[in-house]
C-alpha positions in Angstrom: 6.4 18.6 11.0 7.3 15.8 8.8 6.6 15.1 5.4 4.7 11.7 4.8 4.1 9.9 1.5 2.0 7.3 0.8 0.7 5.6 -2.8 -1.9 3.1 -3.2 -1.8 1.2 -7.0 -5.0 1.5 -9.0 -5.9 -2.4 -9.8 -9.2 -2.3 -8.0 -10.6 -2.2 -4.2 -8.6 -2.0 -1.4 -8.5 -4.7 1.1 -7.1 -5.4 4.5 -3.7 -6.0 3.5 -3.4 -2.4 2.6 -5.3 -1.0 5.1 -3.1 -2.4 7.9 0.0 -3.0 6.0 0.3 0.4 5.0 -3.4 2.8 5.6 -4.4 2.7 9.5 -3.7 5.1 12.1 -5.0 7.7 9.7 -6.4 10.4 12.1 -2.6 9.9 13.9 -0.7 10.6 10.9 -2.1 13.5 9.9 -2.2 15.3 12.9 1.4 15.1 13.2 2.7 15.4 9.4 2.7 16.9 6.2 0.8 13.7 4.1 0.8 13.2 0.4 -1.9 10.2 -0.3 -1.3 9.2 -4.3 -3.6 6.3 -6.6 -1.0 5.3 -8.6 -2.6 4.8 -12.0 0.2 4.4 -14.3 2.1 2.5 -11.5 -1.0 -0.1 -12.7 -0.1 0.0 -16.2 2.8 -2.8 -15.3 0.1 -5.4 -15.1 -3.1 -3.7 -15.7 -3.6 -1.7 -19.2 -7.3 -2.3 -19.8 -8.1 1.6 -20.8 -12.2 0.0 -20.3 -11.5 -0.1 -16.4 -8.6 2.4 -15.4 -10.8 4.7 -14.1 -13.1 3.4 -12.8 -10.3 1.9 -10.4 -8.9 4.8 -10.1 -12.6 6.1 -8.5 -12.5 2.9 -6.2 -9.5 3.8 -4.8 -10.2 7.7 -4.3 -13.3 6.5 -2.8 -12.1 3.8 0.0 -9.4 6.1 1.0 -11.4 8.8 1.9 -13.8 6.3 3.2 -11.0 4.9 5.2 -9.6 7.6 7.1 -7.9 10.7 5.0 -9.1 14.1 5.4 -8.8 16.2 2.5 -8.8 19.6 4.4 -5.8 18.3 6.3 -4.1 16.0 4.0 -3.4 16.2 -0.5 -4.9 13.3 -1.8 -4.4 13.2 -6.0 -4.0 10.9 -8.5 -0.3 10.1 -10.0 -1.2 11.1 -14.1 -2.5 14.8 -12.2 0.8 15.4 -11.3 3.0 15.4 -14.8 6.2 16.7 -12.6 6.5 13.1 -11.7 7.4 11.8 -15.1 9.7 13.8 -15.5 11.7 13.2 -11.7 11.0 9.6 -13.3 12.8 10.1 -16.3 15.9 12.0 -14.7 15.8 9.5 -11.8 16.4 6.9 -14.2 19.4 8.0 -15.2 21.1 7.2 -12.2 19.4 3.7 -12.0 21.3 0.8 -13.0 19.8 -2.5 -14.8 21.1 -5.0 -12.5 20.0 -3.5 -9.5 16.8 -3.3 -11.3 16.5 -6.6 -12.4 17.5 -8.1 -9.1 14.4 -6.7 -6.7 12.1 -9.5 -5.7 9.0 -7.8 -7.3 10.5 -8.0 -11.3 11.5 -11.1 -11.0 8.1 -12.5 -9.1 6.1 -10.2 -11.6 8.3 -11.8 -14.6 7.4 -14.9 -14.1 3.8 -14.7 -13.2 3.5 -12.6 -16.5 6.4 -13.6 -18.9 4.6 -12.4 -22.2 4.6 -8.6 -20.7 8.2 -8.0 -19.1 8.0 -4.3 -19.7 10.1 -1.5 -19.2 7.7 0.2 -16.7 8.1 -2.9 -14.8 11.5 -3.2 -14.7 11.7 0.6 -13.6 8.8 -0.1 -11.4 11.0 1.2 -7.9 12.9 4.1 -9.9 8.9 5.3 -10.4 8.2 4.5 -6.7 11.4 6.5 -6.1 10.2 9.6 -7.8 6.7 9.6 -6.2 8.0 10.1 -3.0 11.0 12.3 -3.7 9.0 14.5 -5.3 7.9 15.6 -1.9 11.2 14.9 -0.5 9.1 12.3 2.3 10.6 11.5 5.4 8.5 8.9 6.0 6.2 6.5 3.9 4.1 4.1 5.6 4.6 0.5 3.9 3.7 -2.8 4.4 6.8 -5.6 4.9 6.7 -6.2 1.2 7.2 -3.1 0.2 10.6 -3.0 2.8 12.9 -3.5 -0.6 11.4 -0.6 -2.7 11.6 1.8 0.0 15.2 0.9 0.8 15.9 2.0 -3.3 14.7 4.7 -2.7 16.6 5.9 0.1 19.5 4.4 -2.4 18.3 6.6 -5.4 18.2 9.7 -3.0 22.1 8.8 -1.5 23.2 8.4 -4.9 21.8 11.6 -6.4 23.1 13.6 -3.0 26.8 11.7 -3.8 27.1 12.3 -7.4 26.1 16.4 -7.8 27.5 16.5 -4.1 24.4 18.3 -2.4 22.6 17.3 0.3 19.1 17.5 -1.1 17.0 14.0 -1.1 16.1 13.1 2.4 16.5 9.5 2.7 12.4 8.5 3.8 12.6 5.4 6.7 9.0 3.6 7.1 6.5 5.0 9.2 5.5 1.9 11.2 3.9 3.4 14.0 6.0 2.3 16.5 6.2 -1.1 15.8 7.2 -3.8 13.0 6.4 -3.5 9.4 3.3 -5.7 8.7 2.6 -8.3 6.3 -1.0 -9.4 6.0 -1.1 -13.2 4.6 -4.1 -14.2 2.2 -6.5 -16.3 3.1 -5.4 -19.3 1.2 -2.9 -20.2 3.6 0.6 -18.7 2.3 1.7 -15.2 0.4 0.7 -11.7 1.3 -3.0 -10.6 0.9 -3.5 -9.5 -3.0 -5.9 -8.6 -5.6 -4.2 -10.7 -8.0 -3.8 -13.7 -5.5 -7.4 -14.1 -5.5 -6.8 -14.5 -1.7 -8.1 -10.9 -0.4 -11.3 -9.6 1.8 -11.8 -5.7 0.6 -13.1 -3.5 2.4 -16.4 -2.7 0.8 -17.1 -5.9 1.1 -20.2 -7.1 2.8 -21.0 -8.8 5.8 -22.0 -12.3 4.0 -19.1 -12.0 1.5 -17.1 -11.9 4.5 -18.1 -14.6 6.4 -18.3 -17.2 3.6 -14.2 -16.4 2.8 -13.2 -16.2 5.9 -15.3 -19.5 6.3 -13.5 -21.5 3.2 -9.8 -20.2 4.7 -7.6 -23.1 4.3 -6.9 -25.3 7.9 -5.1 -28.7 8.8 -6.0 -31.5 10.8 -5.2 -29.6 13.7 -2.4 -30.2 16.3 -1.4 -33.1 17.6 0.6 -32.5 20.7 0.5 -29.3 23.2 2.2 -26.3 22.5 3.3 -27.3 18.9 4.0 -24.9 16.1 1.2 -23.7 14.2 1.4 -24.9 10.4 1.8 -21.3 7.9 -2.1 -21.8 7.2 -2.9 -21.3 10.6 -0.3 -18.6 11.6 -2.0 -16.8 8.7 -5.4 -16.8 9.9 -3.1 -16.0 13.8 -1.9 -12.9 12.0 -5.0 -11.7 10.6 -6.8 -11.8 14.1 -3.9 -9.9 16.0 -4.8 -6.9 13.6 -8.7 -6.9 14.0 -9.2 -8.7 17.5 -8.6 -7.9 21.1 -5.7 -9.3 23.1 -7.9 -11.0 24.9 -9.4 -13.3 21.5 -6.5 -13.8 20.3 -5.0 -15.0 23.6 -8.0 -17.3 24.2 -7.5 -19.3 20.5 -3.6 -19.7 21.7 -4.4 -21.2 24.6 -6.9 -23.5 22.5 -4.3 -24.3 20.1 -1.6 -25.0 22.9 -3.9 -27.2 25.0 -4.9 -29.2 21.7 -8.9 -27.9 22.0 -9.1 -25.2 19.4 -11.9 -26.0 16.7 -11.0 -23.7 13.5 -14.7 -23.0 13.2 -15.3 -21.2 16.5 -12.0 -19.2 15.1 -13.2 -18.7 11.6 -16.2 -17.2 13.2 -15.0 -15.2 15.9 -12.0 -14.2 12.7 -15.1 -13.1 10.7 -17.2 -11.2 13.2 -14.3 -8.8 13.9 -13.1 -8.3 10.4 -16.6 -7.3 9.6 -16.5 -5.0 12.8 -13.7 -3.3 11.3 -14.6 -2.9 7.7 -18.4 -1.9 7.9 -17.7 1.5 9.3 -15.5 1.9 6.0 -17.9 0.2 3.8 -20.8 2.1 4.9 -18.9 5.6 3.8 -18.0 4.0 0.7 -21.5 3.9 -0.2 -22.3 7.0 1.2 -19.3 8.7 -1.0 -19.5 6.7 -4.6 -21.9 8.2 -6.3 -21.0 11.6 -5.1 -18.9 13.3 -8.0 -18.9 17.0 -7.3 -17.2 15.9 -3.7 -14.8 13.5 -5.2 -14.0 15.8 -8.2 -13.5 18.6 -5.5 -10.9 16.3 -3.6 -9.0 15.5 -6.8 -8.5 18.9 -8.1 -7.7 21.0 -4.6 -5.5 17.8 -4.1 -4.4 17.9 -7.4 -3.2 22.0 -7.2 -1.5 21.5 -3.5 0.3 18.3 -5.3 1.9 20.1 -8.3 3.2 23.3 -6.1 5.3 21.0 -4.2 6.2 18.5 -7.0 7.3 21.6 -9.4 9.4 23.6 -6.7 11.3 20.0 -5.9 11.7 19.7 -9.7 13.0 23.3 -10.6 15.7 22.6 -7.7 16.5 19.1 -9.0 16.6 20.6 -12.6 19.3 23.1 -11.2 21.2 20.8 -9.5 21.6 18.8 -12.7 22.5 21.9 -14.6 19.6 22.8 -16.6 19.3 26.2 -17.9 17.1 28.4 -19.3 18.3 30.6 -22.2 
């Protein structure tokens, strides 16, 4: 049995581009692995530190993931600032991480220049923290979406280099758990970019029915094409890509064959997009509510997750702190 690990930031609600970049197949993945599910609270202090609402995020995100598939009898679900073995793998981690290669990942420098008045530390070290989440459990696999590709491949780099330089062999290096297939990217809704809270460009998935329909509804279109069998613009590819995840073959071969014969009309396709987004999200949304308010379950979750968390984060760390030569007196 393999060891799976898989982190979801606490900024708010999750929404489609996590669930199918990184969160479905649930029932699959933990039949067949060892899974460590993480909200990622001070991963969020990079671009979130509003002490008023960290929590309550954090709850959000506890709440959708259990709503969305993870059991906890079968699977450890805890939240990162539980589990204080990870600063630590953090902090030793870091020691082996280098600025430039830091500095040079696509996330720092998109995040530094959407926010250039908070260029933090935490930011810049933002993979070396990703890195100890899921070396702490020495994962073989961590299910990612495409734009988390780079971050995952430090990690594997963090792990080689720790192996090389005290010449064990004791970090697995974790590949993506993709199911079988390609790494996903889920596009927003306003026509380019991935899917994200902070794009503004994002259905979640405790959001209702009529929410739904009136994004999916204002999702940015063209003119249309012109000529048979031309390529779709990026706006409408987006809105393709979205409907492969949530719609049958058939659908989604019935608006290509629309598009190629110069007949589609966007709004039978923003309605059909809509119908089946909401087929796959109300399920979910309908736990959510059912879950919420519940805080004996969801502190139960935390703290059994919490305790099965810590026994494999502090065995990993006693080893790493031997390896490093730390000793007691």
């Amino acid at each position: 049995m393999e060891t799976v690990v898989s982190g979801i930031r606490s900024t708010g609600n999750l929404h489609l581009g996590n669930y199918f970049g990184a969160l479905r197949n649930f029932i699959k993945m933990q039949e067949e692995n060892k899974c460590f599910f993480f909200i990622a609270d001070y991963h969020s202090l990079t671009t979130h530190p509003d002490p008023k609402i960290l929590h309550g995020n954090v709850k959000n995100v506890l709440t959708e993931y259990l709503a969305a598939g993870i059991d906890p009898d079968i699977s450890t679900i805890y939240v990162q600032s539980d589990v204080p073995e990870v600063c630590e793998l953090y902090l030793l981690l870091n020691m082996h991480a280098y600025m430039g290669e830091l500095a040079k990942t696509v996330s720092f420098k998109e995040k530094a220049r959407k926010q250039p008045e908070n260029v933090n530390a935490g930011l810049l070290t933002y993979p070396t923290l990703m890195a100890a989440d899921i070396l702490m459990h020495n994962a073989n696999k961590v299910p990612v979406g495409k734009d988390q590709e780079q971050h995952l491949e430090m990690t594997r780099k963090f792990a080689r280099r720790f192996n090389n330089f005290y010449n064990v062999e004791y970090f697995k290096e974790p590949v993506a758990y993709n199911f079988g297939g390609e790494l996903i990217k889920i596009p927003g809704l306003d026509g380019s970019g991935k899917m994200g809270k902070s794009e503004g460009n994002c259905i979640y998935l405790a959001e209702d029915a009529k929410s739904i329909e009136k994004k999916v509804k204002r999702a940015l279109t063209d003119e249309g094409p012109k000529e048979p069998n031309s390529v779709k613009p990026e706006c409408i590819e987006n809105l393709f890509t979205i409907l492969k995840v949530v719609s049958t073959d058939e659908v989604v071969k019935h608006f290509d064959e629309k598009w190629n014969t110069c007949e589609i009309r966007y709004g039978d396709l923003k309605k059909q997009l809509a119908e089946d987004i909401i087929a796959v999200t109300s399920p979910i949304r309908e736990r959510i509510l059912e879950i919420q308010n519940d805080d004996a379950y969801l502190h139960k979750v935390v703290t059994e997750g919490t305790a099965r968390a810590r026994e494999s984060a502090s065995k990993t760390l006693k080893e790493v702190r031997e390896i490093m030569g730390f000793k007691n007196f």
